[in-house]
C-alpha positions as CSV (number, residue, x, y, z in Angstrom):
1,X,-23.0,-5.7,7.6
2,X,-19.3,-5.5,7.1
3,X,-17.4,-2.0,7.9
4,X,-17.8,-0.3,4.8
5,X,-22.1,0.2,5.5
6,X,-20.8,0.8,8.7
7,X,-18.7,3.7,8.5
8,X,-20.1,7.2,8.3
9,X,-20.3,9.4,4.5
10,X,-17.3,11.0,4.4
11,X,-18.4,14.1,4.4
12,X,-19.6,14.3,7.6
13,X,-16.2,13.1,9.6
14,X,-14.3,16.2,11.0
15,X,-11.3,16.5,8.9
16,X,-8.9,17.5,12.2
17,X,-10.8,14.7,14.8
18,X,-8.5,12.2,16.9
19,X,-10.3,9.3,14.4
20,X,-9.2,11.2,11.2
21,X,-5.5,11.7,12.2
22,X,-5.1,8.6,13.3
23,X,-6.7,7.4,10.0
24,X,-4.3,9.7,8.2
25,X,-1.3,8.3,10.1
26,X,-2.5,4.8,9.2
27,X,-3.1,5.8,5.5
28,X,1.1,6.8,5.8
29,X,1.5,3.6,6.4
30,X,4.6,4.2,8.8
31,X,5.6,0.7,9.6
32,X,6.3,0.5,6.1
33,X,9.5,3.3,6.1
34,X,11.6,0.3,7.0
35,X,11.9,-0.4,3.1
36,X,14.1,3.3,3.2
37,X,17.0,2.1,4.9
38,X,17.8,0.8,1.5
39,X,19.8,4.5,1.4
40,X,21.8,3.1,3.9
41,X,23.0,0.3,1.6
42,X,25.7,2.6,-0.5
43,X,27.7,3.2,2.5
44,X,28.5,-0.1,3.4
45,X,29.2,-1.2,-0.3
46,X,30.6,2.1,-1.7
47,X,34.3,3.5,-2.2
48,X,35.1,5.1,0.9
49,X,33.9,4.2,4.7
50,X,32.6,7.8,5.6
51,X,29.6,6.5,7.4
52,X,31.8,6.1,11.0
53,X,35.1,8.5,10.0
54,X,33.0,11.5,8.7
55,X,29.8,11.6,11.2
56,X,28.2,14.2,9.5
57,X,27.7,12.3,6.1
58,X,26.2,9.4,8.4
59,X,23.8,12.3,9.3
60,X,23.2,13.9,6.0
61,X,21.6,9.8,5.0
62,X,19.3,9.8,7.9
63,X,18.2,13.1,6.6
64,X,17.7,11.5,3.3
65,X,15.8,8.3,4.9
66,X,13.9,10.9,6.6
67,X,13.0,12.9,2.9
68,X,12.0,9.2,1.3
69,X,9.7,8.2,4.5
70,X,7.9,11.9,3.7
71,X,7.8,11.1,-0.3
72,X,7.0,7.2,0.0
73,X,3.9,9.1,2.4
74,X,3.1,11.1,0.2
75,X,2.8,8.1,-2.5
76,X,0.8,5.8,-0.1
77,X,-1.7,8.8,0.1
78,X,-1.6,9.5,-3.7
79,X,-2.1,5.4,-4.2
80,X,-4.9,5.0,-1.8
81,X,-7.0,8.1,-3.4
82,X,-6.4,6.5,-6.9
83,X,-7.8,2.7,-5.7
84,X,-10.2,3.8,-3.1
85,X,-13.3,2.1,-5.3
86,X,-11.0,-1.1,-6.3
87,X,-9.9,-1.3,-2.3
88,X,-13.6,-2.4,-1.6
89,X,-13.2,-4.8,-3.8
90,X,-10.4,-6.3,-1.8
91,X,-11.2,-8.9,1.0
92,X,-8.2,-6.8,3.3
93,X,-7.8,-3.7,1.4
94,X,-11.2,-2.7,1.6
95,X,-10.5,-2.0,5.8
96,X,-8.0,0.8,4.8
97,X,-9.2,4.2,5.7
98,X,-10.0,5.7,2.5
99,X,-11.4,2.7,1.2
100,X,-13.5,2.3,4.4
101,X,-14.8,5.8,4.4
102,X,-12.8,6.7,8.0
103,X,-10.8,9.4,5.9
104,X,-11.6,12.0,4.2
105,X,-10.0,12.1,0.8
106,X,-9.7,15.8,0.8
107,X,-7.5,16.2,4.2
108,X,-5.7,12.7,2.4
109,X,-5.1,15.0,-0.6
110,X,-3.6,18.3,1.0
111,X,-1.5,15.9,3.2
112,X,0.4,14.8,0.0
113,X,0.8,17.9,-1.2
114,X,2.3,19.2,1.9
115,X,4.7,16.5,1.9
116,X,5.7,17.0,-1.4
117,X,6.5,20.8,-1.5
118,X,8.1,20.5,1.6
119,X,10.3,17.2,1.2
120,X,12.1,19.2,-1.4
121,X,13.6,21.9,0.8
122,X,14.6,19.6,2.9
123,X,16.5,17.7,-0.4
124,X,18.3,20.6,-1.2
125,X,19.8,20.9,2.1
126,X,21.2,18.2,2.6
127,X,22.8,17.9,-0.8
128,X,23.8,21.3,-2.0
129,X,24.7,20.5,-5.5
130,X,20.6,19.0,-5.9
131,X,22.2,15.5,-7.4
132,X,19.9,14.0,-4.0
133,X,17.0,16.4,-5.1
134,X,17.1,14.7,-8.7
135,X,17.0,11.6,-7.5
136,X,13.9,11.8,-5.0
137,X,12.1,13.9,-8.0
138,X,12.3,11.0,-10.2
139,X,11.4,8.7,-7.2
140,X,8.1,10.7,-6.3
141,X,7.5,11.4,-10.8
142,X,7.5,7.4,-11.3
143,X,6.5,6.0,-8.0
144,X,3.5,8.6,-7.1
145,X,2.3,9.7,-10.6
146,X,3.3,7.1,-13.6
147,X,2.8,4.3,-11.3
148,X,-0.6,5.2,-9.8
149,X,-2.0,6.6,-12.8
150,X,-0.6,4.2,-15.2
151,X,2.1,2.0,-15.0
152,X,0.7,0.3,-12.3
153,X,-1.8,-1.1,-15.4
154,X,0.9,-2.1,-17.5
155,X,1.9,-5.9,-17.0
156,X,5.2,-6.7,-16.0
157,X,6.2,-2.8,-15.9
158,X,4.0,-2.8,-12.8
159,X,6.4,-5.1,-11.1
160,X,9.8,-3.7,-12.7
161,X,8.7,-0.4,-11.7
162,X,8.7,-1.4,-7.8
163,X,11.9,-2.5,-8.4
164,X,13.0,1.2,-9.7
165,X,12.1,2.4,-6.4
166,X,14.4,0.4,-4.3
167,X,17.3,1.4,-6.9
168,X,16.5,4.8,-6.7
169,X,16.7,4.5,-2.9
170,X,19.9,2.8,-2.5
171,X,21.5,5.9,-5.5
172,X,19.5,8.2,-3.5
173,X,21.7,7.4,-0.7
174,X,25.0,7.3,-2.3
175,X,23.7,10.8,-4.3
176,X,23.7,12.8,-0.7
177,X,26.9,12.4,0.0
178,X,29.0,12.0,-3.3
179,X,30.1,8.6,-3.0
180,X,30.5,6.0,-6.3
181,X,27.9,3.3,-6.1
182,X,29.1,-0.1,-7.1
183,X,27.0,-1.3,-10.4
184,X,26.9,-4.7,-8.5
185,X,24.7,-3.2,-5.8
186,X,22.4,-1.5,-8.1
187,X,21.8,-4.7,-9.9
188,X,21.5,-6.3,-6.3
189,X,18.7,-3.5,-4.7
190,X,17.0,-4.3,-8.4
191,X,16.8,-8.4,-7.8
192,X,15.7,-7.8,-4.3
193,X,13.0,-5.5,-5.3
194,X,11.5,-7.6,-7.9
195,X,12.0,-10.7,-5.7
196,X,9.7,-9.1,-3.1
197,X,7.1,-7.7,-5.8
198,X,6.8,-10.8,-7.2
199,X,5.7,-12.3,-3.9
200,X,3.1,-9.9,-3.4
201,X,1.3,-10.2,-6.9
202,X,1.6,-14.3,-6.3
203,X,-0.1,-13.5,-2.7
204,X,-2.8,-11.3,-4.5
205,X,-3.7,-13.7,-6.8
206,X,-4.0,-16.8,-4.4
207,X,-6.0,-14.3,-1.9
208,X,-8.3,-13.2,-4.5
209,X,-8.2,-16.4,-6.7
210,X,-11.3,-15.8,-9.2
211,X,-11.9,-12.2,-7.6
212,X,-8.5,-10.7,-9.0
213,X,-9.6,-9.1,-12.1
214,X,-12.5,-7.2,-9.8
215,X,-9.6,-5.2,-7.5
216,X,-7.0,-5.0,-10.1
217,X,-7.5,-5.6,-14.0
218,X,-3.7,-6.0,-14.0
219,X,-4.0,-9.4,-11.9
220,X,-5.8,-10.9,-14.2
221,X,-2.8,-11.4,-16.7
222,X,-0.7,-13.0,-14.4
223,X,-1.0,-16.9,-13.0
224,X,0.5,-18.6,-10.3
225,X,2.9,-20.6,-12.2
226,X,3.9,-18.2,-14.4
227,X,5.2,-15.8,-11.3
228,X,6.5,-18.8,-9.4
229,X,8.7,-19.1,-12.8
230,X,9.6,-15.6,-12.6
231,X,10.4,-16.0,-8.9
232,X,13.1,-19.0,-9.5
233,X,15.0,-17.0,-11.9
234,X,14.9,-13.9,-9.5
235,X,16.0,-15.9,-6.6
236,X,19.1,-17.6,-8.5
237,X,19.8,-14.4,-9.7
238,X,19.6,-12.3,-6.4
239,X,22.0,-15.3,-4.7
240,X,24.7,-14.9,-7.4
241,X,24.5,-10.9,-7.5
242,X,24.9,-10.2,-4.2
243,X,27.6,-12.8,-3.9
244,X,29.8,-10.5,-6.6
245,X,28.4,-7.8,-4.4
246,X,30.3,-9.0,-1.4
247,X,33.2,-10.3,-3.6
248,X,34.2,-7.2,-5.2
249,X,32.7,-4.2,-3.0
250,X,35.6,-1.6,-3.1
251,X,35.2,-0.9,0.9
252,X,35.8,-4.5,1.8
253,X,38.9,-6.2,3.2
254,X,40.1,-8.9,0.4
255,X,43.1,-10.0,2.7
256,X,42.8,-13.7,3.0
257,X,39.8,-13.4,1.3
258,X,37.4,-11.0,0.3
259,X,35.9,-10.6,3.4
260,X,32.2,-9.4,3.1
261,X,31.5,-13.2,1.6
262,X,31.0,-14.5,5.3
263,X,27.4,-12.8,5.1
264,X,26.3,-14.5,1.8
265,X,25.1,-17.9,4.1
266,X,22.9,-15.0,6.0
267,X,21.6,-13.7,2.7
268,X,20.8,-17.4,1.3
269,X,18.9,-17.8,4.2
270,X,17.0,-15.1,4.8
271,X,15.7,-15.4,0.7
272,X,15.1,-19.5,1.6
273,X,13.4,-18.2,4.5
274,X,10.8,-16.0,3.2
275,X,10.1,-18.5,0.3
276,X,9.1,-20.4,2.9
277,X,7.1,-17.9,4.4
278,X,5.5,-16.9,0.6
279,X,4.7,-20.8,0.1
280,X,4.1,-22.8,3.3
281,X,2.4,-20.0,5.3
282,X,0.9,-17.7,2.4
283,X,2.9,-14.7,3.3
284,X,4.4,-12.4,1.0
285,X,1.2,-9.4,0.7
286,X,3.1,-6.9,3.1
287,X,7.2,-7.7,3.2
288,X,7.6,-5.3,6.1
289,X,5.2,-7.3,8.1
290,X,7.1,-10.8,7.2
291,X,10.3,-9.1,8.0
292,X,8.6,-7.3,11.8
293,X,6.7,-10.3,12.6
294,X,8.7,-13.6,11.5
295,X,11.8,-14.0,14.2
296,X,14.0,-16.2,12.6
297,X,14.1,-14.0,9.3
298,X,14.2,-10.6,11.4
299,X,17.5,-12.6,13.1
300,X,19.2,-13.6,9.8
301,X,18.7,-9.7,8.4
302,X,19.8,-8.0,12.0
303,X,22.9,-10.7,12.3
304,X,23.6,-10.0,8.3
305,X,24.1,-6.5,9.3
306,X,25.8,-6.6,12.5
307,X,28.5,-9.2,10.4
308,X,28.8,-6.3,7.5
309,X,29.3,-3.7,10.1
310,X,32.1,-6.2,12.5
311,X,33.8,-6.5,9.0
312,X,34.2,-2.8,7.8
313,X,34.9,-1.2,11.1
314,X,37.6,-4.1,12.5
315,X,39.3,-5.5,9.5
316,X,41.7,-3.8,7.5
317,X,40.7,-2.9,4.1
């Protein structure tokens, strides 16, 4: 009897026990707010290094990563209620709380509503003239209603629209505190985002193999080879974009050279890495738990950003 017989109707769980909030909090997924610091990513590569000579703008972004972590809750929440049947269906899915009947979707449903009306005050705060406000509306419009509800059914647009998120994160963070956002960057945060999604469907699909079309119709009009096409185009494409990211980002030091292109080899290896990691060791359904769990790509990404950091705060621009 697997745990879906075994869990109690939903109805009768106590919407406020220790087991429900803890459900709730899983249902948030938290270890997944490590995809936010993707506001972060305007600061380094923007004109203007206000993140260490203004302070306060340094705080006003971990206000907005703080506002995206409530939204992207909120979303999570909004997702799970949508696919609860189809999670079932799903050999790991099926063990989330909503799908496993541990949560009740009505205490799932005011949570994301609470979120909502209140990440918005929060918006307007730290960015008086609402630009940041704009930008998380849109975020929580596509990501929480157009993607759950539809797009998410749409092929290709299901993919492209993850990939909207992480650019909208990344102006998000460049929105709260009036800086310009270099187009190279955008296209970057875009490449990145559709690198990563691709590995997940290509995951999905060699998880489920014959059993796709039962979790998610959408599955069915993709193949291995075709996404494993789509992949090497992304991954050529993300190598050479972040490379004109680094050459021409307006904050960095081009005196002998443009400096920032020390961290490319840290980039290359980190994408060769977690190839390896999608094809060798089947990896690729939950990024943040490649990027937590896997040492050798958490030390290319940490020593990436400690070399971006050592190059904007001690070299002259």
């Amino acid at each position: 009897m697997d745990n879906l017989s075994r869990s109690q109707p939903i109805e009768r769980l106590a919407p406020f026990s220790a087991q429900s909030l803890r459900a709730l909090l899983r249902t948030m997924r938290p270890r997944q707010w490590i995809k936010n610091v993707f506001v972060f990513a305007a600061i380094a590569f923007s004109e203007g290094r206000l993140w260490y000579n203004e302070p306060l703008q340094l705080l006003r972004v971990i206000g907005a990563f703080i506002a995206f972590c409530m939204a992207a809750s909120a979303i999570y929440l909004i997702n799970d209620l949508v696919d609860m049947e189809k999670d079932r269906a799903h050999p790991k899915k099926r063990h989330r709380p909503l799908a496993a009947g541990i949560l009740s979707p009505t205490l799932a449903a005011i949570t994301a509503a609470i979120l909502i009306v209140s990440v918005f005050p929060l918006a307007l705060w730290l960015d008086g003239d609402s630009d940041f406000a704009i930008v998380l509306a849109v975020y929580v419009v596509v990501q929480g209603f157009l993607y759950s509800y539809w797009l998410k059914n749409v092929v290709i647009f299901d993919i492209l629209i993850i990939a909207a998120g992480f650019i909208l994160r990344a102006i998000a963070g460049a929105a709260v505190i009036d800086i310009v956002i270099t187009p190279w960057l955008i296209v970057c945060m875009g490449l990145l985002a559709l690198f990563l999604g691709i590995g997940k469907r290509r995951h999905e699909l060699k998880l489920l193999e014959n059993g796709a079309g039962n979790h998610r119709r959408i599955l069915t009009e993709y193949s291995i080879p075709l996404l494993d096409q789509m992949q090497s185009i992304v991954t050529a494409s993300i190598i050479m974009a972040y490379s004109m990211t680094a050459f021409s980002a307006p904050v960095a030091p081009q005196k002998p050279f443009p400096m920032l292109m020390i961290t490319v080899p840290f980039v290359v290896y980190a994408i060769f890495r977690y190839l390896y990691l999608v094809y060798q060791r089947d990896g690729g359904g939950a990024p943040e738990d490649l990027v937590l769990q896997d040492r050798p790509l958490a030390i290319s990404i940490v020593l990436w950003g400690m070399t971006v950091l050592a190059v904007l705060m001690f070299f002259p621009s």
